[in-house]
C-alpha positions in Angstrom: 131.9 21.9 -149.1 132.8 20.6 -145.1 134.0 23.1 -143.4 136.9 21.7 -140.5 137.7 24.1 -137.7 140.4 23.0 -135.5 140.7 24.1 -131.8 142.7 23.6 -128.4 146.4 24.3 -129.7 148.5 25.8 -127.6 151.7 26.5 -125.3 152.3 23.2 -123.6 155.6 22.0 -121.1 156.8 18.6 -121.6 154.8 15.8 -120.1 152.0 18.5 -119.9 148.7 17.3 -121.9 146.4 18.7 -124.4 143.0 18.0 -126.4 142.7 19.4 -129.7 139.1 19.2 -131.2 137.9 19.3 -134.5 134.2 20.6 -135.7 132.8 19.3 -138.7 129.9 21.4 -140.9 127.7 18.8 -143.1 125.6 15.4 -142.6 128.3 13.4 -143.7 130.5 13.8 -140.6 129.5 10.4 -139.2 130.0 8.0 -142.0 133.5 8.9 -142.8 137.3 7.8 -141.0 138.5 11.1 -139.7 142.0 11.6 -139.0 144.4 14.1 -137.5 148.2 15.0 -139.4 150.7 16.7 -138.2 153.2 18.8 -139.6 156.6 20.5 -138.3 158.4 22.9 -140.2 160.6 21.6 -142.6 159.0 18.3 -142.8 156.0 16.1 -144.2 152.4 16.2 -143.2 152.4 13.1 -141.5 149.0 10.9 -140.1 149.5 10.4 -136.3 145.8 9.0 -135.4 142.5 7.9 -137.7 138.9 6.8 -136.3 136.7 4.9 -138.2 132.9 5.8 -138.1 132.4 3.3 -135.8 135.3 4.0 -133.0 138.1 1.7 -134.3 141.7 3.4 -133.6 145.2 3.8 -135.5 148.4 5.7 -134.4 151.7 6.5 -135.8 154.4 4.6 -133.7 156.0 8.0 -132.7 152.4 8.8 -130.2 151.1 5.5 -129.8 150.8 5.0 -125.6 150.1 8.8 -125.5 147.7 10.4 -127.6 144.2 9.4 -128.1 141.3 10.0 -130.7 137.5 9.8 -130.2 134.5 11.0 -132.2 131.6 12.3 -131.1 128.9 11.6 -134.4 125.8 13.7 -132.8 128.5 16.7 -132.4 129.9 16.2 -135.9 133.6 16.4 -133.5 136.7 14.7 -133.1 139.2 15.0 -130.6 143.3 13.9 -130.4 143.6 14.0 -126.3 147.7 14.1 -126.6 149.3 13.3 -123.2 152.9 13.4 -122.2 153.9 15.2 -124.8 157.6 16.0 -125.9 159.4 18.9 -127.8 159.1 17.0 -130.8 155.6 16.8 -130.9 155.8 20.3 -131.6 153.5 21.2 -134.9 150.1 22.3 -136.7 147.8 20.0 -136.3 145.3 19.5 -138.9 142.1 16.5 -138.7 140.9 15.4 -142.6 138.1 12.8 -144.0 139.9 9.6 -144.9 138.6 7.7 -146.9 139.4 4.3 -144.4 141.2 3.9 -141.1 144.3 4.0 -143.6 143.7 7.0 -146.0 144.0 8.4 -148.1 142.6 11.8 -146.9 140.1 13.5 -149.0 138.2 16.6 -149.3 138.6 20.4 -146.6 141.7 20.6 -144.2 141.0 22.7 -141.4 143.2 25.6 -140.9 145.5 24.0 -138.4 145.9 24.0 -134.8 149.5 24.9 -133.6 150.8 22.8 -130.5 154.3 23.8 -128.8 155.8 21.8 -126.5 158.6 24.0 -124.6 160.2 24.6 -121.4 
C-alpha cells in the first residue's frame, strides 16, 4: 500500500500564492502520472493538474496560466505551485496515481490539503 501525505495548505489572500506538496512511500513513485484533484464543498472531485513520469503537463482550463506541477522522482514528491489564486480556488486538495496524463486515478488518496483563499 503507497502511502500519500499532502502538505502546504493553508490561509491564502487573493492573488497570494501557494505550493502544496505531495510525499509518496514505495518504489513505484517514479513510473506512474501523478495528479492533483480538487474538491469544494458541495461539488465533484475534479483533476486540475497531471505529470507524467517523464515531466509532461495537463491542467484544467479553470488554473491553466496559474498553477504549476512538478515532480521530483529521487524524492518520491510532487508539487502544485498555485499562483494568483482566487476565492474560488478555495478546496481540499488531494494528488493520486493516474494511470496516464489523462486518468483515471488509481490506488491511496492522501488525506487532503485544505487551501482558502479569503480576504
Amino acid at each position: 500500500q503507497v502511502q500519500l501525505v499532502e502538505s502546504g495548505g493553508g490561509l491564502v489572500q487573493p492573488w497570494g500564492s501557494l505550493r502544496l506538496s505531495c510525499a509518496a512511500s514505495g518504489s513505484i513513485f517514479s513510473i506512474y502520472s501523478m495528479g492533483w484533484y480538487r474538491q469544494a464543498p458541495g461539488k465533484q472531485r475534479e483533476l486540475v493538474a497531471a505529470v507524467t513520469s517523464g515531466g509532461s503537463t495537463n491542467y484544467a482550463d479553470s488554473v491553466k496560466g496559474r498553477f504549476t506541477i512538478s515532480r521530483d522522482n529521487a524524492k518520491n514528491t510532487v508539487y502544485l505551485q498555485m499562483n494568483s489564486l482566487k476565492p474560488e480556488d478555495t478546496a481540499v486538495y488531494y494528488c493520486t496515481f493516474l494511470r496516464s496524463l489523462y486518468g483515471p486515478n488509481f490506488g491511496s488518496w492522501g488525506q487532503g490539503t485544505q487551501v482558502t483563499v479569503s480576504s
